[in-house]
C-alpha positions as CSV (number, residue, x, y, z in Angstrom):
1,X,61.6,11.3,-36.1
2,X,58.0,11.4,-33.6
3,X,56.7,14.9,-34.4
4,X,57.1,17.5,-31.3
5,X,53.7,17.7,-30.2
6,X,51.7,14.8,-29.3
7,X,49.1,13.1,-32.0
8,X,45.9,13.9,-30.4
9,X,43.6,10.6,-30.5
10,X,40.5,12.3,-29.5
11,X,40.4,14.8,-32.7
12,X,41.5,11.6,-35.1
13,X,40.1,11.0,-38.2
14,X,40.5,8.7,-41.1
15,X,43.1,11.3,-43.0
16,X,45.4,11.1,-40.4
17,X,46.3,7.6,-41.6
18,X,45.4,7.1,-44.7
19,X,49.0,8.6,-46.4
20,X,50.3,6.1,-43.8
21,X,49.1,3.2,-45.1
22,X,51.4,0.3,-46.1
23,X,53.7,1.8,-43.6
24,X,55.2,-0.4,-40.0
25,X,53.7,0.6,-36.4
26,X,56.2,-1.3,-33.8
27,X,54.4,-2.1,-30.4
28,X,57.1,-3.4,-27.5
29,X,55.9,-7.3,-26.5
30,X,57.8,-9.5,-24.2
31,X,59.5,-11.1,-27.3
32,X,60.7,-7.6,-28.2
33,X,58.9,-5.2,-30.5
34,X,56.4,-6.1,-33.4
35,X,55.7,-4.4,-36.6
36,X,52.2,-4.5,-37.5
37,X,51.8,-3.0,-41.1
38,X,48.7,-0.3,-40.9
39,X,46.8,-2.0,-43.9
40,X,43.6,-0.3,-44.3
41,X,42.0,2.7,-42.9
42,X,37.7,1.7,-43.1
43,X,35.1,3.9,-42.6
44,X,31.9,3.7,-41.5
45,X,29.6,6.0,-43.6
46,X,26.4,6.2,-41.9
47,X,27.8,5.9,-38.8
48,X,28.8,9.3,-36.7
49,X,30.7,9.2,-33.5
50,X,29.9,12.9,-32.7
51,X,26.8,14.5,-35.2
52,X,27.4,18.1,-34.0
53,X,30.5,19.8,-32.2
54,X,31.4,18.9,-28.6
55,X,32.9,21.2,-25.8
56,X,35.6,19.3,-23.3
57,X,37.4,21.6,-21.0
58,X,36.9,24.8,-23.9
59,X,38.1,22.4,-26.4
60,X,35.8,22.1,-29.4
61,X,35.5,19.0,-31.2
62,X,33.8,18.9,-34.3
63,X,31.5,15.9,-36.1
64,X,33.4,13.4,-37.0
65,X,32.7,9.9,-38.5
66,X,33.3,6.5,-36.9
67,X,35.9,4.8,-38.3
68,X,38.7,1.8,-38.2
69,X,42.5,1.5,-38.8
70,X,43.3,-2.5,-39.7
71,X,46.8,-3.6,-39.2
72,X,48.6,-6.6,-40.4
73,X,51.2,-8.4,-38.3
74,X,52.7,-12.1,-38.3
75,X,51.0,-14.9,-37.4
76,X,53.4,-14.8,-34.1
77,X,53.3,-14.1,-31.8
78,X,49.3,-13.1,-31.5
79,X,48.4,-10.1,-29.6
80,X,46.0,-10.8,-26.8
81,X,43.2,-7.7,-27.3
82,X,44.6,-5.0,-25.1
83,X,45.6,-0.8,-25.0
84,X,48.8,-0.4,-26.8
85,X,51.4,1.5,-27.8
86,X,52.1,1.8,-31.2
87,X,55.2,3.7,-32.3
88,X,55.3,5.2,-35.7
89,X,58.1,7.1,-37.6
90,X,55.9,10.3,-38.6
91,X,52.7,9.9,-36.6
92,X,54.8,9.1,-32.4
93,X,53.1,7.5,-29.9
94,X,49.8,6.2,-30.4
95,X,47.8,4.7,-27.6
96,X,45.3,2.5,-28.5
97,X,42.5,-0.6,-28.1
98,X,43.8,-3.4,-30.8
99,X,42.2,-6.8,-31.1
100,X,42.6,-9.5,-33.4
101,X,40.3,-10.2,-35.6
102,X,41.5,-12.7,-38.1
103,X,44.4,-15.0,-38.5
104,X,45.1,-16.4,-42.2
105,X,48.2,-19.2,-42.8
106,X,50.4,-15.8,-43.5
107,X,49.2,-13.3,-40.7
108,X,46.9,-11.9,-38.3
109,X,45.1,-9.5,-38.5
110,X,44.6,-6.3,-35.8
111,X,41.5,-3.8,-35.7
112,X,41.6,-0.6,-33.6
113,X,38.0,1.1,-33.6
114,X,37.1,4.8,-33.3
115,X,33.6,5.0,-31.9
């Protein structure tokens, strides 16, 4: 069941998916919808997208890191690199800038960045 509030993208961070890991994020395609399996969850150590809190519209954001969220999905069809939705069971609606990245005999996969 999609949680009653809306996930908030813009305060994300890498522990918001990591206990999801392993688990299926459906995005609707013309073919019909697509799991892709949320696969790894990378950071990016030395890498920060805000280095000290940030006001937008009152709202304080604090530091976070830069990070990545891989997903693994069949080899087809291939997702062109776009905004999607994905749909997940605990996390809802997440809207978000996947491209592929790699495509082995088995499966492709997908990268969504947080920079």
């Amino acid at each position: 069941m999609p949680p009653s509030t809306p996930f908030d993208m813009i305060s994300a961070a890498p522990e918001d998916f990591g206990p999801h890991i392993g688990e299926p994020f459906t995005v609707q395609t013309e073919a019909g919808p697509l799991a892709l399996i949320l696969d790894n969850v990378k950071r990016f150590e030395r890498s920060m997208i805000r280095d000290k809190v940030v006001r937008i519209k009152g709202e304080a954001l604090p530091p976070r890191q830069a990070f990545a969220l891989t997903f693994e999905g069949p080899v087809t069809p291939v997702l062109a690199s776009a905004m999607v939705t994905l749909q997940h069971a605990t996390l809802g609606d997440l809207t978000l800038f996947l491209s592929p990245f790699r495509q082995d005999e088995d499966c492709v996969l997908y990268e969504a960045l947080f920079n």
